[in-house]
TORKOL-4160 file (C-alpha; in steps of 0.2 Angstrom, whole numbers, padded with zeros to 4 digits, m for minus):
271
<pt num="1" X="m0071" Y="0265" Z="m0097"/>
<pt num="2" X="m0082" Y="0249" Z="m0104"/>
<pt num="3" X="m0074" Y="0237" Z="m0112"/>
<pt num="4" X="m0083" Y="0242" Z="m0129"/>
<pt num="5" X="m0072" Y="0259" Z="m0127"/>
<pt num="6" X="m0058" Y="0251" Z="m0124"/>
<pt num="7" X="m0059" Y="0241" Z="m0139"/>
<pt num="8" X="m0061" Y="0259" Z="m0149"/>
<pt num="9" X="m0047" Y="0266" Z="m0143"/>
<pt num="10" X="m0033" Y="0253" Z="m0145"/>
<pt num="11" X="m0042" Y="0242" Z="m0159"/>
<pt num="12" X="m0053" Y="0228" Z="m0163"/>
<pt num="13" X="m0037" Y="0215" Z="m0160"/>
<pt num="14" X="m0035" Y="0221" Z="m0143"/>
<pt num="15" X="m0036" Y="0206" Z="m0128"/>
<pt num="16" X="m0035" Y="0203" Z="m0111"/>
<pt num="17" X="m0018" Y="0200" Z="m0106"/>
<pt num="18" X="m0015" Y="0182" Z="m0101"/>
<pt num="19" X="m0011" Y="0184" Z="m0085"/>
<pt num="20" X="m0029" Y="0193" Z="m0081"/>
<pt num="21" X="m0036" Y="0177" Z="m0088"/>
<pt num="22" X="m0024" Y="0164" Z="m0078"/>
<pt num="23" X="m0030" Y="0175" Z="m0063"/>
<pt num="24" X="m0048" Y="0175" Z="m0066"/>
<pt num="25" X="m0048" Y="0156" Z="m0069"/>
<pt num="26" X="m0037" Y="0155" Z="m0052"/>
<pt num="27" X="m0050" Y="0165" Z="m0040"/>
<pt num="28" X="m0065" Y="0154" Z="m0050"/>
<pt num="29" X="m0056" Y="0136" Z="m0046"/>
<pt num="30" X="m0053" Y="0142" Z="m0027"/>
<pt num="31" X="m0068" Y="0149" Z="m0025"/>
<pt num="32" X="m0078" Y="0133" Z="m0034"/>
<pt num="33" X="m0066" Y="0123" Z="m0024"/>
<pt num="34" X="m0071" Y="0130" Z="m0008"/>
<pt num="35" X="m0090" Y="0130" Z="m0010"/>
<pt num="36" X="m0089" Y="0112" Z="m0016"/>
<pt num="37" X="m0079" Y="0109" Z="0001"/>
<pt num="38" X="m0094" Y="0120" Z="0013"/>
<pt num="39" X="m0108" Y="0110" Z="0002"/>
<pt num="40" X="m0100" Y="0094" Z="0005"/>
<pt num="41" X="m0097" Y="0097" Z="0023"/>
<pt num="42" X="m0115" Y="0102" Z="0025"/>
<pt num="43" X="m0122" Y="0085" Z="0017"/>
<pt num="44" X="m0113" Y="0074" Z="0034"/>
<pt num="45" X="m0122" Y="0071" Z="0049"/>
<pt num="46" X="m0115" Y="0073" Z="0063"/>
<pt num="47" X="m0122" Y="0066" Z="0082"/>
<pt num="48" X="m0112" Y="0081" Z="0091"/>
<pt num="49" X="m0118" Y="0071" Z="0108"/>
<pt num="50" X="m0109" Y="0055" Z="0102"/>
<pt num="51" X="m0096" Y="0066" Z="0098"/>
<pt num="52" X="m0094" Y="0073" Z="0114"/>
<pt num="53" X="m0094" Y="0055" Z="0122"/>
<pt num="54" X="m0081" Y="0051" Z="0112"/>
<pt num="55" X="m0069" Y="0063" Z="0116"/>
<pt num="56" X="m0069" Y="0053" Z="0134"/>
<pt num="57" X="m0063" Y="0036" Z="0128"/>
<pt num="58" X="m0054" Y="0044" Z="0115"/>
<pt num="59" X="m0043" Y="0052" Z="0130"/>
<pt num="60" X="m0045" Y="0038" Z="0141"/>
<pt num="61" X="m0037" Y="0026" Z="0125"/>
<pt num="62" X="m0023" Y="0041" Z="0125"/>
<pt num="63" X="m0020" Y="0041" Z="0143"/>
<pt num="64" X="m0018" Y="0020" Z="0143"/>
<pt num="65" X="m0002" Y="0022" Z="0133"/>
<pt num="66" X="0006" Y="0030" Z="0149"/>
<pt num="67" X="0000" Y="0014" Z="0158"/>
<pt num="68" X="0001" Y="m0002" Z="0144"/>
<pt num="69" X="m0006" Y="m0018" Z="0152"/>
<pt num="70" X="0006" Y="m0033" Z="0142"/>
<pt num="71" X="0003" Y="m0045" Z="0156"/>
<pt num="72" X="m0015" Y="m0047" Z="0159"/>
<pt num="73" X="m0020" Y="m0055" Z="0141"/>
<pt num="74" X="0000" Y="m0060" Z="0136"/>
<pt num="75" X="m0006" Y="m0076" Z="0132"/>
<pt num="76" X="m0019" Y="m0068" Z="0116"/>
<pt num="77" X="m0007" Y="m0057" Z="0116"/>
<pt num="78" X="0009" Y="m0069" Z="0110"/>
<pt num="79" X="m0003" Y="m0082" Z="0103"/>
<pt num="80" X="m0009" Y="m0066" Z="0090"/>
<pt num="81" X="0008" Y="m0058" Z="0086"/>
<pt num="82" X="0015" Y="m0075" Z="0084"/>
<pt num="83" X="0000" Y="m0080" Z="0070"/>
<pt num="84" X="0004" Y="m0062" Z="0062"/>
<pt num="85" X="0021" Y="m0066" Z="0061"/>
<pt num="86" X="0020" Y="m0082" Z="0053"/>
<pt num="87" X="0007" Y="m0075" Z="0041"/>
<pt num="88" X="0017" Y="m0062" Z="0036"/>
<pt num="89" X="0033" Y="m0071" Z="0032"/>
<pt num="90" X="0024" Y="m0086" Z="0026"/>
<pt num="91" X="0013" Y="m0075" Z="0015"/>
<pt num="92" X="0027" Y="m0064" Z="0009"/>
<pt num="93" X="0038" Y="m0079" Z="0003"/>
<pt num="94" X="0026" Y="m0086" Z="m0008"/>
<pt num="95" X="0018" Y="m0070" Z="m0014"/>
<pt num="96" X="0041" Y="m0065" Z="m0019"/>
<pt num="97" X="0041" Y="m0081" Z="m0028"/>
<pt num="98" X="0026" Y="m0081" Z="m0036"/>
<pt num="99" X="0029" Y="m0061" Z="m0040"/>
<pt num="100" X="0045" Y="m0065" Z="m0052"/>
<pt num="101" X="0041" Y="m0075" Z="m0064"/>
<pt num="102" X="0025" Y="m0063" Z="m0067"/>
<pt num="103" X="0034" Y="m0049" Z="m0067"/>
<pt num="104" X="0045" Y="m0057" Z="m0080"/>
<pt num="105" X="0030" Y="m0062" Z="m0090"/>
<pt num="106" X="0022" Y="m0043" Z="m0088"/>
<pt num="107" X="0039" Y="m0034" Z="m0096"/>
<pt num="108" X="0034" Y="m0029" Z="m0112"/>
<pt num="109" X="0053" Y="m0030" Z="m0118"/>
<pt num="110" X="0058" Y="m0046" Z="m0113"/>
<pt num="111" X="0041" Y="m0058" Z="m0114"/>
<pt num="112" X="0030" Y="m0063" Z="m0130"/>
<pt num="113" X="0012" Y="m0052" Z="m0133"/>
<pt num="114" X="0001" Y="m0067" Z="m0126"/>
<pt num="115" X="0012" Y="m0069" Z="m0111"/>
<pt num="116" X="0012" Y="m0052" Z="m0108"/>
<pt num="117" X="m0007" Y="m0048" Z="m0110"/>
<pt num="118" X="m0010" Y="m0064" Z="m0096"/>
<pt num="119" X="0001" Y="m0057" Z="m0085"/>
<pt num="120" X="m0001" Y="m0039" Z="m0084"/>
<pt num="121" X="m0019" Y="m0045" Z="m0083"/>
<pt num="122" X="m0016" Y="m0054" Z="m0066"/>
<pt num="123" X="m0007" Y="m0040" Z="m0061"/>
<pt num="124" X="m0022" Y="m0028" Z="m0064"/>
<pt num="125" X="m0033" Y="m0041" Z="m0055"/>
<pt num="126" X="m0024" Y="m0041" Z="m0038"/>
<pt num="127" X="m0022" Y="m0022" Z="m0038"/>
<pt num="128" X="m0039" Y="m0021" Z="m0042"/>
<pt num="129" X="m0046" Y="m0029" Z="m0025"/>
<pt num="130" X="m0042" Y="m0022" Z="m0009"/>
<pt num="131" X="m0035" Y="m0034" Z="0003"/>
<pt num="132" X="m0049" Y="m0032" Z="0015"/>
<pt num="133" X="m0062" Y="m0035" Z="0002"/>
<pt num="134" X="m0051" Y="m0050" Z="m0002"/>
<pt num="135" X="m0050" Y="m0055" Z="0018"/>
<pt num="136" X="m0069" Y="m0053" Z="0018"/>
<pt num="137" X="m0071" Y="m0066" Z="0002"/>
<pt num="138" X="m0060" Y="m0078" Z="0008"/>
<pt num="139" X="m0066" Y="m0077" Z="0026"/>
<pt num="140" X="m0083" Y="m0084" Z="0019"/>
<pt num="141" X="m0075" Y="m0097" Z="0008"/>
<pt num="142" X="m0061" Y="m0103" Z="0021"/>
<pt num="143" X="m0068" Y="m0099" Z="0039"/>
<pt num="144" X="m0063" Y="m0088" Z="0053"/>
<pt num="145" X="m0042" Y="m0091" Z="0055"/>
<pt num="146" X="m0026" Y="m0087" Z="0047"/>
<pt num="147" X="m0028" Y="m0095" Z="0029"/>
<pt num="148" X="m0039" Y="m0083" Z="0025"/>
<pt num="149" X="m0027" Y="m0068" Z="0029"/>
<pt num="150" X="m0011" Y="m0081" Z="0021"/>
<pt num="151" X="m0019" Y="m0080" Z="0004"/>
<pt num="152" X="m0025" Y="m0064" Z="0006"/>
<pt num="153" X="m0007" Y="m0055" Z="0009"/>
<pt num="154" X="0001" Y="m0066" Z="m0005"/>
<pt num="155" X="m0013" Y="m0060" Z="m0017"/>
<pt num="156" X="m0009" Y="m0043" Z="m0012"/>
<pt num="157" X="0009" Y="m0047" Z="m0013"/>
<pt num="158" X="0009" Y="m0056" Z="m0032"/>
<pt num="159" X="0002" Y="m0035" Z="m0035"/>
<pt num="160" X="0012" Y="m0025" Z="m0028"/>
<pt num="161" X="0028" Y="m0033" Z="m0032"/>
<pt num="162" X="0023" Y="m0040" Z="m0051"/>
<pt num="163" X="0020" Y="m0022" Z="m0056"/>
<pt num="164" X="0034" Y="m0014" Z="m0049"/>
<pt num="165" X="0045" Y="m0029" Z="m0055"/>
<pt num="166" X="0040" Y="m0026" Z="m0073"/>
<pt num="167" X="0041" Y="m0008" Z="m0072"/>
<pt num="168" X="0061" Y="m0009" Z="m0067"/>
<pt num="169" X="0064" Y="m0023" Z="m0081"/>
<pt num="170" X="0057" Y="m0011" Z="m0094"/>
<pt num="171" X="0067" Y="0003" Z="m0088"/>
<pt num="172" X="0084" Y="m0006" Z="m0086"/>
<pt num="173" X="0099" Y="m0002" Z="m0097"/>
<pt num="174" X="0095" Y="m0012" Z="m0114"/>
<pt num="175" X="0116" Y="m0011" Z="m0118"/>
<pt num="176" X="0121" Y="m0024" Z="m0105"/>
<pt num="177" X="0105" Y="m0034" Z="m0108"/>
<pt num="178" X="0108" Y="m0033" Z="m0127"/>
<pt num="179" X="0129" Y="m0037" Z="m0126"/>
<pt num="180" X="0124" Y="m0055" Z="m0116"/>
<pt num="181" X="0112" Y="m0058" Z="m0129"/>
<pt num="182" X="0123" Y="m0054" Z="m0143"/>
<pt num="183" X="0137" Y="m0067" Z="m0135"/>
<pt num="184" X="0125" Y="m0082" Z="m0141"/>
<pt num="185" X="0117" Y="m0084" Z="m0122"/>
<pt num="186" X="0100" Y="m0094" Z="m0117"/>
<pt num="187" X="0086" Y="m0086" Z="m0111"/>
<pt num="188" X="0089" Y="m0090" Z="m0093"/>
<pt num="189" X="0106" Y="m0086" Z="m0097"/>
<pt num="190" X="0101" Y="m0070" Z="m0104"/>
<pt num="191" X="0089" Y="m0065" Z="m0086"/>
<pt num="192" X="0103" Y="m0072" Z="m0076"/>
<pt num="193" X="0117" Y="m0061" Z="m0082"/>
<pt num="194" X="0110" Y="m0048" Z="m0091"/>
<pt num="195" X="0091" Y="m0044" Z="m0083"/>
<pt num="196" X="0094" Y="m0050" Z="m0064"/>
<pt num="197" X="0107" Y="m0040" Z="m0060"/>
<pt num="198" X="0101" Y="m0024" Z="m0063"/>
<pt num="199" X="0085" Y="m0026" Z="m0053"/>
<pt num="200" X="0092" Y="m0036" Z="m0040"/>
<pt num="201" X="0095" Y="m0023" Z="m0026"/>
<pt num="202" X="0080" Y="m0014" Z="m0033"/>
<pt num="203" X="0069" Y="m0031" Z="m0027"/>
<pt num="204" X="0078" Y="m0034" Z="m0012"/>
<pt num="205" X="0072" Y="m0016" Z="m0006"/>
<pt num="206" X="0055" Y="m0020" Z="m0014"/>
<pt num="207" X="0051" Y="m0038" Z="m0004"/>
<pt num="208" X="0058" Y="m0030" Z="0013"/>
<pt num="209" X="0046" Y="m0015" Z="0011"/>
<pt num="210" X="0033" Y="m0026" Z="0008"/>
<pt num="211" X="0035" Y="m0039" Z="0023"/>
<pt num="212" X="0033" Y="m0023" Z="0031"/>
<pt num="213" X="0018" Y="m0018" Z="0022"/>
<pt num="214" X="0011" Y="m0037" Z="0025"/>
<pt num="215" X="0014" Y="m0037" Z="0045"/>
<pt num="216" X="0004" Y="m0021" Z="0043"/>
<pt num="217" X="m0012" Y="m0029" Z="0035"/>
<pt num="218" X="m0012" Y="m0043" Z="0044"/>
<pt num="219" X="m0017" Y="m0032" Z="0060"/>
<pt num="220" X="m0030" Y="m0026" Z="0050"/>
<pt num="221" X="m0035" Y="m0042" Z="0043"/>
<pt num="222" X="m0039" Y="m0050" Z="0058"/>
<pt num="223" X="m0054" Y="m0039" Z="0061"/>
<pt num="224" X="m0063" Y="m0047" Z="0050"/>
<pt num="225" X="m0058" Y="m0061" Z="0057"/>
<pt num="226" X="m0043" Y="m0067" Z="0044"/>
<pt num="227" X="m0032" Y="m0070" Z="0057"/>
<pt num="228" X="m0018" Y="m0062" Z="0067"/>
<pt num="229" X="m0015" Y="m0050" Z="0080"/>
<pt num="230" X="m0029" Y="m0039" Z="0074"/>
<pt num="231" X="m0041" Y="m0052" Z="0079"/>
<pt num="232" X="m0036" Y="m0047" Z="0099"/>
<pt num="233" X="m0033" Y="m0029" Z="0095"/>
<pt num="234" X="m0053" Y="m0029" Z="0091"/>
<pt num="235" X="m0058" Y="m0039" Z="0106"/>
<pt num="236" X="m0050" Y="m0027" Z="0117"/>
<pt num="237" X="m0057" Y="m0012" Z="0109"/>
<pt num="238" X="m0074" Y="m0022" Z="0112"/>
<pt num="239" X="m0071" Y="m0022" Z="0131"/>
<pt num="240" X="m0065" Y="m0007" Z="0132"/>
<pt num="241" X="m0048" Y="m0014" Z="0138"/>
<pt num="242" X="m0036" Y="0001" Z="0133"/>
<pt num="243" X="m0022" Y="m0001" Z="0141"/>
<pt num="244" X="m0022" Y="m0020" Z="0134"/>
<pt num="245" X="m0026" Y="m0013" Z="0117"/>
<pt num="246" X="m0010" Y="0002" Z="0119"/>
<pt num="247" X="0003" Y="m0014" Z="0125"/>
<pt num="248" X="m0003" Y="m0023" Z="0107"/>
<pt num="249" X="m0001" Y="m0006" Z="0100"/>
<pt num="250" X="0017" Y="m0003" Z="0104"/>
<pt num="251" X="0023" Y="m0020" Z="0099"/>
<pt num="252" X="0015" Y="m0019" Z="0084"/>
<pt num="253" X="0027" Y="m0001" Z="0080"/>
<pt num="254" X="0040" Y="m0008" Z="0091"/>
<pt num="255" X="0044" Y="m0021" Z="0076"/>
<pt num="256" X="0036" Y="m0011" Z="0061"/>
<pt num="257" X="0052" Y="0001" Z="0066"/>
<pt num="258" X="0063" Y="m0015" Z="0068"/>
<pt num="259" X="0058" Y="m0019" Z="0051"/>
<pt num="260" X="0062" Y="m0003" Z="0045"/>
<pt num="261" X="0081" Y="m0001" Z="0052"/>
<pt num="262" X="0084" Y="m0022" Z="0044"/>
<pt num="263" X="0077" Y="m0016" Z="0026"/>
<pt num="264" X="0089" Y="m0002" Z="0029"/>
<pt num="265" X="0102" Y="m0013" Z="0031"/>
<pt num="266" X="0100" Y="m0028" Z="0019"/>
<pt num="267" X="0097" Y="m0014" Z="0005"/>
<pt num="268" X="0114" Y="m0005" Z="0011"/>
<pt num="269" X="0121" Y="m0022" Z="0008"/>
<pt num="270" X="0115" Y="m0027" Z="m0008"/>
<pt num="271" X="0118" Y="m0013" Z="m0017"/>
């Protein structure tokens, strides 16, 4: 029976029920979803040869983990974890202190409209730019070395922690801000009592997740030269040195995971 039937049998008004049109719409969205997956697939060019040669130092790098080599190069070794480490906690310091007042100033509820705009513009800025876009500018201002990587994590940092800051400040409870207000306190007074410690444990778990995040980057950073132990981690994938590459690997999950169980317990303690 055509649908022109159909219609003369149960009335002009009749309709497809909904759920034959959520259906049909379901099957077209797969269906586009997939064909937009085979075109895209078919536009990349593949060298199945390189490919092929690949697979052999792929497994020749997975192999090197069974064997690490921390001796042979522990001098680039130490020198590069120890630069990373310093970057990192260097960086994230400046980028905390820097983060809190900014995150202050970019809380709608607590700061003035022109001090707001600034500061929620900065904040926009710095998520804005990835870090190794950053590293890459400041590589060509500064040079080759660590300072570029410094002031690229704390950029990085000022970001992530101004936003999030802010976010929690315009979310706390307004009763206990409003009751220190109402007792005649300062402004300093009023974020001491009333704003810091309800966001407190909240940026104490923040910073340590993003000292993690920073010792992260900064491997990263130093392949384009910014400093770090990423910087020795390139030059042994350049000689093909994979055990020596595996050794900088471990230590660089060894205190990635160290970092992890300390955040755990600092944020155990402070809240």
């Amino acid at each position: 029976m055509s649908h022109t039937e159909l219609d003369d049998v149960l009335g002009k008004g009749w309709r497809k029920p909904p759920f034959v049109k959520n259906a049909m719409l379901r099957w077209a969205l797969i269906v586009g979803f997939v064909a937009y997956l085979i075109a895209a697939f078919l536009t990349i060019e593949v060298d199945w040869g390189r490919v092929y040669e690949g697979l052999d130092r792929g497994w020749a790098f997975v192999l090197a983990f069974t064997s690490p080599d921390f001796i042979s190069r522990w001098s680039d070794i130490w020198s590069g974890l120890l630069e990373s480490i310093v970057m990192t906690v260097a960086a994230s310091v400046v980028g905390i202190l820097i983060s809190i007042p900014i995150g202050l100033g970019a809380a709608r509820n607590i700061a003035p409209l022109p001090i707001y705009v600034i500061c929620r513009g900065i904040v926009a800025i710095s998520r804005a730019l990835q870090e190794i876009i950053v590293a890459i500018l400041l590589v060509a201002i500064f040079g080759f070395g660590p300072l570029a990587g410094f002031l690229t994590l704390s950029f990085a940092t000022i970001g992530f922690l101004s936003k999030l800051l802010a976010e929690d400040i315009e979310a706390m409870d307004k009763v206990q801000a409003e009751a220190i207000k109402a007792s005649g306190a300062r402004w300093m007074q009023w974020i001491n009592y009333g704003v810091q410690p309800q966001v407190m444990p909240r940026l104490v778990g923040l910073s340590m997740y993003r000292i993690d995040i920073n010792f992260r980057e900064s491997a990263i950073l130093g392949l384009v030269g910014a400093g770090g132990i990423g910087a020795t981690l390139n030059t042994a994938f350049d000689r093909y040195e994979y055990d020596t590459a595996a050794a900088i690997l471990i230590l660089i999950i060894g205190i990635v995971m160290a970092l992890e169980y300390l955040s755990g317990i600092i944020r155990a303690r402070v809240q």
